[in-house]
C-alpha positions as CSV (number, residue, x, y, z in Angstrom):
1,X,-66.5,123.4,158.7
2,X,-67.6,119.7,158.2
3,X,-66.5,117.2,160.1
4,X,-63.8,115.8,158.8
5,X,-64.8,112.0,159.1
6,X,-67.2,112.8,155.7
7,X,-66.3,111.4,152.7
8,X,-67.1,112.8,149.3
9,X,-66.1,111.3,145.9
10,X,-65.3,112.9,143.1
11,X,-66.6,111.8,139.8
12,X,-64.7,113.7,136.7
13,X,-63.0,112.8,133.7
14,X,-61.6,116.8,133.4
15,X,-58.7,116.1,135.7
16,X,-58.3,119.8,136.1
17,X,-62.3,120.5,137.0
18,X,-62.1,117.2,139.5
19,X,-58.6,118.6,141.0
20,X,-60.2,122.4,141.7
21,X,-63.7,121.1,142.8
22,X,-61.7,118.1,145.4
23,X,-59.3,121.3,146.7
24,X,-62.5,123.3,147.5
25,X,-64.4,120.4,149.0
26,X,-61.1,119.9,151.1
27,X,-60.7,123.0,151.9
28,X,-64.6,123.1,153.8
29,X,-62.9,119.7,156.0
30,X,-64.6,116.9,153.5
31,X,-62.0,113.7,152.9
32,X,-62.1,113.7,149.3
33,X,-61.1,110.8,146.4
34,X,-60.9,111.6,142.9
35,X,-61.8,109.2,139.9
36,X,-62.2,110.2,136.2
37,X,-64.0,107.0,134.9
38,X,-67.0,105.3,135.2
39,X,-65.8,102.0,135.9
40,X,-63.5,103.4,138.5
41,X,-66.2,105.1,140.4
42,X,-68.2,102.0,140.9
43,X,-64.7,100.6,142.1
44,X,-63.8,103.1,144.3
45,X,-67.6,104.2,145.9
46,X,-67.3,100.3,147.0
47,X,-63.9,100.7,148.5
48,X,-64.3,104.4,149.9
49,X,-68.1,104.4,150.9
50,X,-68.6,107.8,150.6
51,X,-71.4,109.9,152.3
52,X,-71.7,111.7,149.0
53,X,-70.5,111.7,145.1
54,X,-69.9,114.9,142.5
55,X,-70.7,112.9,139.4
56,X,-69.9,114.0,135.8
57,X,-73.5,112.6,133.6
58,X,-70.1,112.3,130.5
59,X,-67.8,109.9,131.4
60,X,-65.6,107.4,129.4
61,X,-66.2,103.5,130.9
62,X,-69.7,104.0,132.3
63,X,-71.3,107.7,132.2
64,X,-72.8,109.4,135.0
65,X,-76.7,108.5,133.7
């Protein structure tokens, strides 16, 4: 298992995709956000700092690219 102080956000505007890969990233002991915009990814990656991101290259606001 990871440790459980690593963060990972999730990038995904399929809410059901981000909600399955989050529960499986959980599951391996990862603290995990979900976000399902662009603009609320750049939010959120400033407020959450995480030590890695799952990002979706279509997104509504500001894509993945």
């Amino acid at each position: 298992m990871v440790a459980s102080n690593f963060r990972i956000l999730v990038v995904e505007d399929e809410r059901d995709i981000a909600e399955q890969i989050a529960r499986r990233l959980e599951s391996e002991g990862w603290e995990v956000r979900q976000v399902h915009d662009g603009l609320e990814a750049v939010s959120e990656a400033r407020d959450f700092a995480p030590d890695a991101v799952v990002l979706d290259v279509m997104l509504p606001g500001i894509d993945g690219l």
